[in-house]
C-alpha positions as CSV (number, residue, x, y, z in Angstrom):
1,X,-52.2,32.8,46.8
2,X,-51.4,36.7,45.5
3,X,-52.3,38.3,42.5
4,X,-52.7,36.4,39.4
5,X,-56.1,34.5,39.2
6,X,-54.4,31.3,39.2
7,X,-53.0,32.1,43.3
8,X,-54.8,31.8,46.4
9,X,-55.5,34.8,48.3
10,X,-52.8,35.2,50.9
11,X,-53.2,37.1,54.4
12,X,-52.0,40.7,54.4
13,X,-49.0,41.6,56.2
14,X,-50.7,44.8,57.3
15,X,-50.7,45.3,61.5
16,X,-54.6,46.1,61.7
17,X,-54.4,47.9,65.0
18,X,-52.0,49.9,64.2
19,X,-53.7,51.4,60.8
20,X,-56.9,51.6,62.8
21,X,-55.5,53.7,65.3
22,X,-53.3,55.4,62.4
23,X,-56.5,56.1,60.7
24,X,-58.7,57.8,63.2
25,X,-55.5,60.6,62.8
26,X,-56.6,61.1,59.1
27,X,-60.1,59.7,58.6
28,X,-60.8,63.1,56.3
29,X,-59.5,61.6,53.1
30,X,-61.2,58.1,53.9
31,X,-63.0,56.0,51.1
32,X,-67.0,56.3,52.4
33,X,-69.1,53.3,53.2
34,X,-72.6,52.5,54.7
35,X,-72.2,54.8,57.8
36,X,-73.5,57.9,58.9
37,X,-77.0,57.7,56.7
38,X,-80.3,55.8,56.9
39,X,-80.2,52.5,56.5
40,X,-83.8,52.9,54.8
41,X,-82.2,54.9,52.4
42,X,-79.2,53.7,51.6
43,X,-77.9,50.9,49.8
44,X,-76.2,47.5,51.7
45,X,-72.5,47.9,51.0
46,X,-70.2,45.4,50.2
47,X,-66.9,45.6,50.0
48,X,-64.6,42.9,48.3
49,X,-61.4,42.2,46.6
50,X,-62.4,39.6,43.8
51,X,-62.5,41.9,41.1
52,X,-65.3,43.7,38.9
53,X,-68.3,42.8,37.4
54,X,-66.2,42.5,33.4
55,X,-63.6,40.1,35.4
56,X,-63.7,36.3,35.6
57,X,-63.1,36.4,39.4
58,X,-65.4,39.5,40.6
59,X,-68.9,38.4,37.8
60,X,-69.8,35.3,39.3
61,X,-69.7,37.1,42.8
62,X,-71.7,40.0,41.4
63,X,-74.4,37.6,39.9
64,X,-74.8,35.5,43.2
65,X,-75.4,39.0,44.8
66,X,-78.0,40.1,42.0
67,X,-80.0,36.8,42.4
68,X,-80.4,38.4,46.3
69,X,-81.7,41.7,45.0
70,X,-84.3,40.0,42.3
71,X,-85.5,37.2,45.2
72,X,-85.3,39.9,47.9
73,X,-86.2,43.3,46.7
74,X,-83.2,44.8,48.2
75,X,-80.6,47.2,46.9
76,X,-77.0,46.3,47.3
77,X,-73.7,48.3,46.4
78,X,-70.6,46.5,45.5
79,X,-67.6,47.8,45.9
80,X,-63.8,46.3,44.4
81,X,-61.2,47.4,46.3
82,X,-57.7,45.5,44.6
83,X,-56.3,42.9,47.2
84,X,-53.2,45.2,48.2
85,X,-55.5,48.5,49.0
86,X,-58.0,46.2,50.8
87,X,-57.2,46.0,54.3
88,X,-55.7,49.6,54.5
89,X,-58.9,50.9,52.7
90,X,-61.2,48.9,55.3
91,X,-59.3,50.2,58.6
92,X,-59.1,53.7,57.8
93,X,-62.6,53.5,57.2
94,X,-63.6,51.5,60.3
95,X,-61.6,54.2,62.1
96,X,-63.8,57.0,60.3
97,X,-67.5,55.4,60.9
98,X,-67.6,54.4,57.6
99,X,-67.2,51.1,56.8
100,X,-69.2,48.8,54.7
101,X,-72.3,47.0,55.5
102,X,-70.3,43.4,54.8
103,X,-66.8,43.0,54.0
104,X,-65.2,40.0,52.0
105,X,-62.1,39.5,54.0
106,X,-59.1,37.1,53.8
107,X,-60.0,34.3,56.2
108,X,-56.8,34.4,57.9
109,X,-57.1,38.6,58.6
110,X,-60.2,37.6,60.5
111,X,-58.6,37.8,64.1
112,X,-56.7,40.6,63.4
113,X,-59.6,42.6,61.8
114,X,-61.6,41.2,65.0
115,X,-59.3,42.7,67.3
116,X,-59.1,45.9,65.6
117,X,-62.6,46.6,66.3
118,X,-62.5,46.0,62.4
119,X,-65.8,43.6,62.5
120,X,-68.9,42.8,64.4
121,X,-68.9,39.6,66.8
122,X,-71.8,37.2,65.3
123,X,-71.9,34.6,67.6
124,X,-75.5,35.2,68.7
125,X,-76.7,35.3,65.0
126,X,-74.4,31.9,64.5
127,X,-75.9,30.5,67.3
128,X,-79.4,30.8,66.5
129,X,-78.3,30.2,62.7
130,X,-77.5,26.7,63.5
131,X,-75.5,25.6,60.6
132,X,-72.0,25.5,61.5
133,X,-71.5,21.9,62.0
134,X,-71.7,22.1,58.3
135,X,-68.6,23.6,58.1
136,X,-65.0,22.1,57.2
137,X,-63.3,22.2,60.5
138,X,-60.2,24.0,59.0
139,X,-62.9,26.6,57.7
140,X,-64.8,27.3,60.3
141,X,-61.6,27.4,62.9
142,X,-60.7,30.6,60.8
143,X,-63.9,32.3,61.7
144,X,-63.3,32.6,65.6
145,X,-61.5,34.2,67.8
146,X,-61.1,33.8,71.6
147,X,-64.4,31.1,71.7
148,X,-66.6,33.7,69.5
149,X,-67.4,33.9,66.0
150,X,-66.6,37.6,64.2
151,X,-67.2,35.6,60.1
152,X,-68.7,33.2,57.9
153,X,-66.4,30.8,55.0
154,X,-67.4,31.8,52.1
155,X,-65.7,29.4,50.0
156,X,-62.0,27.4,50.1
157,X,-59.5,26.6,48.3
158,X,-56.9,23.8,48.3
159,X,-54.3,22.3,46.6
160,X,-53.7,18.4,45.2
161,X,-52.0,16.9,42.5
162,X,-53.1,17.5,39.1
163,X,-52.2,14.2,36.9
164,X,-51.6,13.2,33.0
165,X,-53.3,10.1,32.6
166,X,-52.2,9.0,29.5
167,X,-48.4,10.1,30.5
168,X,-48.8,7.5,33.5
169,X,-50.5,4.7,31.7
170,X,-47.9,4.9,29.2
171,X,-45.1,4.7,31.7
172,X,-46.6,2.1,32.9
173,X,-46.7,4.3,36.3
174,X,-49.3,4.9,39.3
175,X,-49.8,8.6,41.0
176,X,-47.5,8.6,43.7
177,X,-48.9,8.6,47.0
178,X,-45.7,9.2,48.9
179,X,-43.1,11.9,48.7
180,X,-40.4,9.3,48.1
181,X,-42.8,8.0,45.1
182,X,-43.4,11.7,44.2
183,X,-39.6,12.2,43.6
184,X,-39.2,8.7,41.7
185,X,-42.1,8.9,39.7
186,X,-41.3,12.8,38.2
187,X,-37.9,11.6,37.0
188,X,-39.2,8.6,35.2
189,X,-41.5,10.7,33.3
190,X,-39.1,13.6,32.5
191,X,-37.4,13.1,28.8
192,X,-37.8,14.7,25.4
193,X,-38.4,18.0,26.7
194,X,-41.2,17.1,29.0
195,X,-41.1,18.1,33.0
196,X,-42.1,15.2,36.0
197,X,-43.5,17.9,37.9
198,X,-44.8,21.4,37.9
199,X,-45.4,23.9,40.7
200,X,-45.2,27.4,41.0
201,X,-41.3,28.3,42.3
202,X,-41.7,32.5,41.7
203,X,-40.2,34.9,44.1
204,X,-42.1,35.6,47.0
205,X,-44.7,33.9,48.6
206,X,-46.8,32.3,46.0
207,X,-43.8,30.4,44.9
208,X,-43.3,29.4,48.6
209,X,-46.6,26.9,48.4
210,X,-45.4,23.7,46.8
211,X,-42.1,24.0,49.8
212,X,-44.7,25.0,52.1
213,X,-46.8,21.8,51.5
214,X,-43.7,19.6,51.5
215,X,-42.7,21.2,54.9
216,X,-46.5,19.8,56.0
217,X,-45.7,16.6,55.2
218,X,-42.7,16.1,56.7
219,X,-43.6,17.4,59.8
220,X,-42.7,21.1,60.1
221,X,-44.6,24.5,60.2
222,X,-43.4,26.8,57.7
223,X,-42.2,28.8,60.6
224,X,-39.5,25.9,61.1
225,X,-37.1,25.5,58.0
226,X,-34.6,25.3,59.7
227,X,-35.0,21.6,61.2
228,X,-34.9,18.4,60.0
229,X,-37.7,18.2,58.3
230,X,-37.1,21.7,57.0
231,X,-34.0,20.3,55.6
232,X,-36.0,17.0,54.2
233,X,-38.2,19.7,52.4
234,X,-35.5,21.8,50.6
235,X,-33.4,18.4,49.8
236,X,-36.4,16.8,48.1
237,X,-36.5,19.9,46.1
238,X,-33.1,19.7,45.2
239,X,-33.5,15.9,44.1
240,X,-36.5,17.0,42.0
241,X,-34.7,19.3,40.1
242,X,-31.5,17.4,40.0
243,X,-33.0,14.4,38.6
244,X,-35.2,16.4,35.9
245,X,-38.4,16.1,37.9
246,X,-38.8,19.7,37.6
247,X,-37.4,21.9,36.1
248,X,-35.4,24.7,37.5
249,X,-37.2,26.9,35.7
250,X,-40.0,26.4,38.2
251,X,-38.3,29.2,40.2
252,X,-39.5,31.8,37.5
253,X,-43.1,30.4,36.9
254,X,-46.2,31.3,39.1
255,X,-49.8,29.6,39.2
256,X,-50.9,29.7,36.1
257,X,-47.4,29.3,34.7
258,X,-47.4,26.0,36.7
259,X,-50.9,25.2,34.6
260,X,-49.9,26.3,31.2
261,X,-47.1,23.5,31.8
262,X,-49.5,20.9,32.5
263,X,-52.0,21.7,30.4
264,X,-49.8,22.0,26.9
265,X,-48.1,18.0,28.1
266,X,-44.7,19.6,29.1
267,X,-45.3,18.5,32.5
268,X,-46.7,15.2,33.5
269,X,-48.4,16.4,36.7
270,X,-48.7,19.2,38.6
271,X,-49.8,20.4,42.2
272,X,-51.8,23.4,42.3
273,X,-55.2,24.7,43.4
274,X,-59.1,24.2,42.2
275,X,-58.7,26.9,40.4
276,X,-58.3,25.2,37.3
277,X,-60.3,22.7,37.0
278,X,-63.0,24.2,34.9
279,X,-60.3,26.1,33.5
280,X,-58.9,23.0,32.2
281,X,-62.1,21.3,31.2
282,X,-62.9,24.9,29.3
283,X,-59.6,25.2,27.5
284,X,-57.9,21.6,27.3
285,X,-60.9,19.6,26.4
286,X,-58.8,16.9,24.8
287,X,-56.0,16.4,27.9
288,X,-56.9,13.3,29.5
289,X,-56.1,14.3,33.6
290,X,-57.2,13.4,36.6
291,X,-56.2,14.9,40.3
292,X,-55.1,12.6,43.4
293,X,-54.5,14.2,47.3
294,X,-51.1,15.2,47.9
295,X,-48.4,12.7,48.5
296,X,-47.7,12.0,52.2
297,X,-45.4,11.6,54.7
298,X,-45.9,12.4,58.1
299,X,-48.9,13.7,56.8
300,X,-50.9,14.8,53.9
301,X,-51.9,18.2,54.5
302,X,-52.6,20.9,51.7
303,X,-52.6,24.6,52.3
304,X,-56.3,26.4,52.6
305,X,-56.7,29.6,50.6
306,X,-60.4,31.4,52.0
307,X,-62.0,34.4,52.5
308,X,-65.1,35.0,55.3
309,X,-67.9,37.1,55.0
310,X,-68.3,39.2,57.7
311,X,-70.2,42.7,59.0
312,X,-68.4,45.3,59.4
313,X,-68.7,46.9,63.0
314,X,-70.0,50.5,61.4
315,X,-72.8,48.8,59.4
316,X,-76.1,50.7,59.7
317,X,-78.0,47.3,58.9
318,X,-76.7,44.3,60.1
319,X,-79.6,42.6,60.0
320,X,-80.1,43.1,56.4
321,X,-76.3,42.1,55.8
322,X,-76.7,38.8,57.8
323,X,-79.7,37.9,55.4
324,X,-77.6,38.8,52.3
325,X,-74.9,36.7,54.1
326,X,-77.3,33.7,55.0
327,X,-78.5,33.5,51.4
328,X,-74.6,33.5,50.1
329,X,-74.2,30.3,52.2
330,X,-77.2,28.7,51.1
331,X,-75.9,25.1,49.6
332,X,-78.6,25.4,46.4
333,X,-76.8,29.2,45.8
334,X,-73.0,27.7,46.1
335,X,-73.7,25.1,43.9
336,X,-74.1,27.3,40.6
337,X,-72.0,30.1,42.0
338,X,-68.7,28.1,43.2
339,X,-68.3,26.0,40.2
340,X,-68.7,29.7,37.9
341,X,-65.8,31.2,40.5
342,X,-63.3,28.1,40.3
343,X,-63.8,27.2,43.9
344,X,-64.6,24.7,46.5
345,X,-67.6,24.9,49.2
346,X,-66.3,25.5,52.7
347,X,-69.4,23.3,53.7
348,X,-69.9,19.8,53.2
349,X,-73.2,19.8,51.9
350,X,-73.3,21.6,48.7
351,X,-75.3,19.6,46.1
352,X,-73.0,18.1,43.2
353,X,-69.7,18.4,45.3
354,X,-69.5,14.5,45.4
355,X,-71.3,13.9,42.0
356,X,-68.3,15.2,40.3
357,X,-64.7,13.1,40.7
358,X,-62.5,15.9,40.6
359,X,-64.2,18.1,43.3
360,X,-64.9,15.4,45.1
361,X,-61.7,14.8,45.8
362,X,-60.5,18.3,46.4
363,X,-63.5,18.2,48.7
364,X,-61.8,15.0,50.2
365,X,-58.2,17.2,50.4
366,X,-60.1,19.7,52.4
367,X,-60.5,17.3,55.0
368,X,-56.7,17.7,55.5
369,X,-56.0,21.6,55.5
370,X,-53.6,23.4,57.0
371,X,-54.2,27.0,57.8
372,X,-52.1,29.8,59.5
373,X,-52.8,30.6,63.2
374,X,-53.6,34.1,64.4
375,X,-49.6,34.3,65.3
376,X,-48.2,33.3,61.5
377,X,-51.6,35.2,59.8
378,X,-50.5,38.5,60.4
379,X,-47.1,37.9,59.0
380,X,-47.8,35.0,56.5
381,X,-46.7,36.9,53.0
382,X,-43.7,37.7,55.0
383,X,-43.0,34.1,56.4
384,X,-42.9,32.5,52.8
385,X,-41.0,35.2,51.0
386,X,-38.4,34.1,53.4
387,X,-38.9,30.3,52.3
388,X,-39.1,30.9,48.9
389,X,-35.4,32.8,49.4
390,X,-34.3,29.5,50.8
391,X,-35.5,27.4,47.6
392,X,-34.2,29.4,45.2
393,X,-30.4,29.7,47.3
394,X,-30.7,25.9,47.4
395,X,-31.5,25.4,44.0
396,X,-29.0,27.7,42.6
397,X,-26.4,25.6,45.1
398,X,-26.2,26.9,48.6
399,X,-26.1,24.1,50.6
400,X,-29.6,23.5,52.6
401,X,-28.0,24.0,55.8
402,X,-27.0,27.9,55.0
403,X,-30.2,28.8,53.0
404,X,-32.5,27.4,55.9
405,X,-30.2,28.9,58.2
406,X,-30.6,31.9,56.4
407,X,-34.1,31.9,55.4
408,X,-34.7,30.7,59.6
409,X,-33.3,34.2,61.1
410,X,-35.3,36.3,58.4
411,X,-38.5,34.3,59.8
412,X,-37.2,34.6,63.4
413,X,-37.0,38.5,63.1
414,X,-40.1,38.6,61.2
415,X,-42.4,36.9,63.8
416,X,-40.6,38.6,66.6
417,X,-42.3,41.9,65.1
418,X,-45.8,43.0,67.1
């Protein structure tokens, strides 16, 4: 969730409307797109913030999309736009006529992109489509907006608990299934220099995640810290980090910080994303590990990370960019591309999903995802800055009541904001 390749992608905190109306003002300077030429003539344009061809996260993406042009005949421009420009570059060029053909957006920007005349409504093509029962439910929920659907899941993302095998056996230990067990079983395995328990603690909001999910499961929305089970969230942190569960240099590490902990034995588990599992079985061949669904409480939910494929409302050929997005989703295509991008299917019937242990059970975490409403989307980075604020205060000895407190009337003003 931000920058590094280790975080889910989080939703802007850009107000779409507002650039869009901003833009049509200044659409001279406006990056170009699909609009304003023949669609015979022209290339399909796509538009996404994965990366370039030479990077891990963009080549996979570019290869799925070159195994289109070979089985189609067709001619398709990507184009990387980094994350941060993305949403600004994509309204401003809306606003000008000159968006792309598809966009690779941030699931939870959909609405707000949507509303911001941003993207086409596909509910006809959906409809006659016919395969979104095959969706997640979580997944699919981020794709509409007021009954209709305006995107398709392209993939998911979610986080579990990554374990040390060996570290437990020897212990004598299970994986903790509880929060209470989560808490008990990091201290017993802390000692000679080795961590319970790693999970990204960084300022801002990727270090939010692991509160975020302990929020979940004790029955608050991360709009809520400051309640009880707020409270119950920052004092199980504290407990962590008092007993030498985690270390409180967890504040300092992000994503793949968090990894490089688990993956060198100074931290018996870890809770982080699917990012890393081929990752792991690429780098760490020898660490014995296994992954278990988040301990739970009132509830077991993890946190979705996604992005939607959708058309952008300029596109000179949406038809074409509907068949380049229909072929993406075709379970036979996501089961070589996914596993090359270090992701899950947002569909439930992509072929070797449930052969393999580890996804399957990430697949079985999905089940459980939590995902920011249209409200808390537009103002998500925001939100868990905030939070994040409030762990670090509380580690570094505020008492919970004044950092939630705190961290509550930052939030308050924050979602108060149109």
């Amino acid at each position: 969730m931000g920058a590094v390749v280790g975080s889910s992608l989080r939703s802007s905190p850009y107000r779409l409307g507002v650039l869009v109306a901003a833009a049509a003002l200044a659409v001279a300077g406006c990056a170009g797109g699909s609009g304003g030429g023949d669609a015979a003539d022209e290339p399909l344009s796509v538009w996404q913030f994965y990366g370039d061809e030479s990077m891990p996260t963009g080549k996979p993406f570019y290869d799925l999309v070159a195994r289109y042009e070979q089985e189609r005949g067709a001619d398709v421009d990507i184009r990387f736009i980094p994350y941060d420009d993305f949403n600004r570059t994509l309204t401003q060029a809306a606003a000008a006529g000159e968006g792309p053909d598809i966009a690779l957006i941030s699931a939870f920007d959909t609405a707000a992109m949507a509303e911001g005349g941003v993207i086409e409504d596909l509910s006809a093509r959906v409809q006659e489509w016919g395969q979104q029962d095959a969706y997640f439910e979580t997944s699919w929920a981020s794709t509409q907006v007021d009954g209709q659907s305006f995107g398709i899941p392209h993939l998911a993302d979610a986080y579990a608990v990554y374990y040390n095998r060996a570290l437990l056996d020897e212990a004598g230990l299970a994986v903790p299934t509880t929060w209470a067990e989560m808490e008990s079983t990091a201290a017993a395995l802390a000692g000679d220099g080795r961590a319970g328990l790693a999970v990204s603690g960084i300022e801002g909001a990727e270090g939010a995640t692991g509160l975020q999910i302990r929020m979940l499961a004790a029955g608050a929305e991360p709009t809520e810290i400051d309640s009880p089970a707020g409270h119950a969230a920052l004092e199980s942190f504290r407990r962590l980090v008092e007993s030498g569960g985690l270390s409180e240099g967890f504040l300092t590490w992000n994503e793949e910080d968090a990894k490089n902990q688990f993956a060198t034995g100074q931290a018996a588990m870890m809770i982080n994303s699917a990012t890393y599992v081929s990752i792991l079985r690429e780098e760490n061949p020898e660490l014995d590990w296994s992954v278990a669904v988040l301990p739970r409480e009132e509830s077991g939910q993890t946190v979705l990370s996604a992005e939607n494929l959708t058309i952008g409302a300029t596109s000179d050929d949406p038809d074409q960019a509907w068949d380049l997005i229909a072929f993406m989703q075709q379970p036979e295509e996501l089961a070589t591309y996914l596993p090359e991008r270090n992701k899950l299917p947002a569909r439930d019937d992509v072929p070797g999903t449930t052969e393999d242990p580890i996804r399957a059970i990430f697949a079985e975490q999905l089940q459980q995802a939590w995902a920011p409403d249209a409200a808390l989307a537009a103002h998500n980075n925001e939100v868990l800055t905030a939070l994040q604020a409030a762990l670090q205060a509380t580690i570094s000895g505020t008492s919970v009541a004044e950092a939630a407190r705190s961290a509550q009337a930052t939030i308050d003003e924050t979602m108060a904001t149109s």
